[in-house]
C-alpha positions in Angstrom: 21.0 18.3 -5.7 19.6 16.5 -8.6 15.8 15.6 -9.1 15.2 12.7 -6.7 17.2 14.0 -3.8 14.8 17.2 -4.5 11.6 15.1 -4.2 12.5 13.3 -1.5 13.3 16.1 0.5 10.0 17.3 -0.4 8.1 14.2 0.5 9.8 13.9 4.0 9.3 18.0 4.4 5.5 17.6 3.5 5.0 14.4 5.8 5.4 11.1 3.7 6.9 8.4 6.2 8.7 6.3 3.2 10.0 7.4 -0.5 11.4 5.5 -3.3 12.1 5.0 -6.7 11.2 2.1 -9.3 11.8 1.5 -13.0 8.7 1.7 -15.1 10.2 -1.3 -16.5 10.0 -3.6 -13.5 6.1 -3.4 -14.0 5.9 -5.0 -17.4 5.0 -8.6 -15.4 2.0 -6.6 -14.8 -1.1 -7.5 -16.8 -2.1 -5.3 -19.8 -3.3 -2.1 -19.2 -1.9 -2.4 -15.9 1.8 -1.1 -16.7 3.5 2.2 -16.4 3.6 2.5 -19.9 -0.3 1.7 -20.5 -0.3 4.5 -18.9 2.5 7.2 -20.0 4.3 5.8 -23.2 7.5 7.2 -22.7 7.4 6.1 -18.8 11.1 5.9 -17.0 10.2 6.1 -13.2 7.6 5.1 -10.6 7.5 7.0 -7.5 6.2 5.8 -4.5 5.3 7.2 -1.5 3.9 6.3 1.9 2.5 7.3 5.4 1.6 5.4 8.6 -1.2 4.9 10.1 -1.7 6.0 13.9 -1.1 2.5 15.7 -4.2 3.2 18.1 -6.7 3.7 15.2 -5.6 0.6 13.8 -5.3 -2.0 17.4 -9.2 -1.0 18.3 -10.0 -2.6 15.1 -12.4 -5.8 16.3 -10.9 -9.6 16.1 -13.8 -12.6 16.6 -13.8 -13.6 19.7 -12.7 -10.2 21.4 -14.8 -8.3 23.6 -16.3 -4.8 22.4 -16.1 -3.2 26.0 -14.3 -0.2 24.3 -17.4 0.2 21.9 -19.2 -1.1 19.4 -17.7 -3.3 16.4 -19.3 -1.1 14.0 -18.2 1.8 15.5 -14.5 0.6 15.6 -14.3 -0.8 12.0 -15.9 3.4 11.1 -13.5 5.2 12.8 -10.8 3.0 11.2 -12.5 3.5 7.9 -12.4 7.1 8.7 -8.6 7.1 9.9 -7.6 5.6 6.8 -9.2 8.4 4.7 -8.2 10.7 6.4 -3.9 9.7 5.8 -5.1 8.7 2.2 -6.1 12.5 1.9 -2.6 13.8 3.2 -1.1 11.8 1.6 -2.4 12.2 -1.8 -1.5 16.1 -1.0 1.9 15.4 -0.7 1.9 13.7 -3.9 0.9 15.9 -5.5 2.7 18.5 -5.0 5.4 16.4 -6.0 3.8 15.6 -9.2 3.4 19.3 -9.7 6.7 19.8 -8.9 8.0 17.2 -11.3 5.4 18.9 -14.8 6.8 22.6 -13.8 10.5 21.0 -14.3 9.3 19.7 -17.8 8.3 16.4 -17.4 5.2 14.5 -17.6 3.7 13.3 -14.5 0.5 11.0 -13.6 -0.3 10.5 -10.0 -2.2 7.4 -8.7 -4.1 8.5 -5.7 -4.4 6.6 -2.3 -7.9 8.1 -1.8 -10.2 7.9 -5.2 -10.0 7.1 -8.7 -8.1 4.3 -10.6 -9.3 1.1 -8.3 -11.6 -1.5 -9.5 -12.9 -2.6 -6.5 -14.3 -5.9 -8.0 -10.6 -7.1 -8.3 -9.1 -5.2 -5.5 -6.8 -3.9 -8.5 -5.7 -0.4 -9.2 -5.0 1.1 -12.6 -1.6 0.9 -11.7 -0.1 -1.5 -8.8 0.9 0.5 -6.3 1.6 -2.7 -4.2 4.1 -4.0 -7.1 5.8 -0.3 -7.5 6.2 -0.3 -4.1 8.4 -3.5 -4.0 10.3 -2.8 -7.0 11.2 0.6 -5.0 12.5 -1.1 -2.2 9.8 0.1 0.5 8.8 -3.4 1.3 7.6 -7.4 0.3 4.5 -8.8 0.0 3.1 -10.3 3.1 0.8 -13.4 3.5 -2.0 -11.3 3.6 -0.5 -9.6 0.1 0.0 -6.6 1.9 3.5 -4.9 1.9 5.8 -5.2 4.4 7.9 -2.6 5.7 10.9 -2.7 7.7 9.9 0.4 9.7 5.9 0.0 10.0 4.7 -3.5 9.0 1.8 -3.1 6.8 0.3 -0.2 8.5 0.8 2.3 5.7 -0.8 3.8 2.5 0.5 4.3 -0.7 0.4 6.6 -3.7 2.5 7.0 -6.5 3.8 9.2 -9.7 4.8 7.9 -13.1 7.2 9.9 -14.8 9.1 9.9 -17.8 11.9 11.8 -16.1 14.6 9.7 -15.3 15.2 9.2 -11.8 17.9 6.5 -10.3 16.0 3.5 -8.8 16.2 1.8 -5.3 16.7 -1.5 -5.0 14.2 -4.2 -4.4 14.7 -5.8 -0.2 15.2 -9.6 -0.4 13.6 -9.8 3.6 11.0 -12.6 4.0 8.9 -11.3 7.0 6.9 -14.7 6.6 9.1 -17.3 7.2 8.6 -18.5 11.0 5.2 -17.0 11.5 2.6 -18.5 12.6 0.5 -16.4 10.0 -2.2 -14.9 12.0 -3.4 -13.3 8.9 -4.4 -16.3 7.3 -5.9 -17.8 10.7 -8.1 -15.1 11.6 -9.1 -13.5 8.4 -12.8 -13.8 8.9 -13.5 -14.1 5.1 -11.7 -17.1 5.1 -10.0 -15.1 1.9 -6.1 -15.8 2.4 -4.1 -19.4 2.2 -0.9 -20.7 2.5 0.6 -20.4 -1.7 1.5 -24.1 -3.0 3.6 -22.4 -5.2 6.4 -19.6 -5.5 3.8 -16.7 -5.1 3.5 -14.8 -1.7 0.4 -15.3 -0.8 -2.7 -16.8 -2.0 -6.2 -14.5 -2.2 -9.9 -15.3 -3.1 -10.4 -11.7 -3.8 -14.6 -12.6 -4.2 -14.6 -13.8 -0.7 -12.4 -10.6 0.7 -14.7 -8.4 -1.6 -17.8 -9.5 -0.4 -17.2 -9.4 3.4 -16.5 -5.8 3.3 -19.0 -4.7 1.3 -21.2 -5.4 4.4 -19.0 -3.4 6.8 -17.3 -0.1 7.3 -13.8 -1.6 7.4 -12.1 -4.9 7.7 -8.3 -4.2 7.6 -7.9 -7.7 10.3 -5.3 -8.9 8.4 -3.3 -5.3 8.8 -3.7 -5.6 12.5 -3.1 -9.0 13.4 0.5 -8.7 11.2 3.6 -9.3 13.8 5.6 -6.4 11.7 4.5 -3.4 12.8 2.0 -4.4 15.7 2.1 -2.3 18.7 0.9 -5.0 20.7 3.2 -7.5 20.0 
């Protein structure tokens, strides 16, 4: 068994829902500072995990115009907010045991948490793109909403990740466009008015003020997550 099949089976053994493997390389588009190696010089592999949320946690999240006979709207968007800690925390424990298991095999290891630490919230941009790493290892695409897209859960997951410079054969990227024939409720109930249809050859399109300053005056906003056809349990 070489070094990947041995983290994988870790990952799945400890609880991650999704594992893959990404070049370092495929994240020089990124900008500066940004990259696998602005981070480890002698980077060779990104790897990227993920877990699901519980569906339930995430369909009591409030749309405008919807009732709140359950309870309250704040209440909802705080237990969310609380949910999505709470699998940020597992997961991030998985991780890093992996990471720990990768250093005590002799290799270097830096391990972008889902929970704390290496986000600048301003521009909704992590020290290193998890999002991108995640594509380039073949868990999903970029939604709409520029969340990804997996085949198995939609966009109801969180990720974390390890740079290594051991080198570990890489997934391939999916090709899938789980946009095309939606009718984008994302962009059509996002009640920052923050997402758009792209004009050009990006994915999606984000005023990352507007989504910024809507939820820094709630608990949670995540209505984009929810209202996503892939991986709604309402649908």
């Amino acid at each position: 068994m070489n070094l990947k099949q041995e983290l994988h089976e870790m990952a799945t053994q400890f609880g991650a829902d999704l594992f893959g493997v990404a070049p370092a390389s495929s994240l020089y588009g990124a900008p500066e500072g940004h990259r696998a190696d602005d981070i480890l010089s002698d980077a060779s592999s990104v790897v990227i995990l993920a877990m699901k949320f519980l569906d339930t946690q995430v369909d009591i999240l409030p749309v405008m115009g919807q009732g709140n006979a359950f309870f309250g709207e704040s209440s909802r968007q705080k237990m969310y907010a609380a949910h999505g800690g709470l699998v940020a925390r597992h997961l991030d424990d998985v991780t890093f045991k992996l990471a720990r298991f990768i250093e005590r095999k002799g290799y270097q290891a830096y391990f972008q948490m889902a929970a704390e630490g290496g986000t600048d919230n301003r521009y909704l941009m992590g020290l290193l793109s998890l999002k991108h790493a995640a594509v380039n290892a073949g868990l999903g695409v970029f939604g709409r909403h520029s969340l990804i897209i997996t085949p198995q859960y939609g966009p109801r997951v969180r990720l974390a990740g390890i740079i290594t410079n051991a080198e570990l054969e890489s997934d391939n990227p999916l090709t899938e466009n789980f946009c095309a024939n939606c009718a984008q409720p994302c962009i059509t109930q996002c009640p920052a008015n923050a997402l758009s249809v792209p004009t050009n050859s990006d994915p999606y399109t984000i005023n990352k003020f507007s989504c910024c300053q809507y939820l820094g005056t709630r608990p949670a906003c995540a209505i984009c997550l929810k209202v996503c056809p892939h991986g709604n349990s309402n649908k």
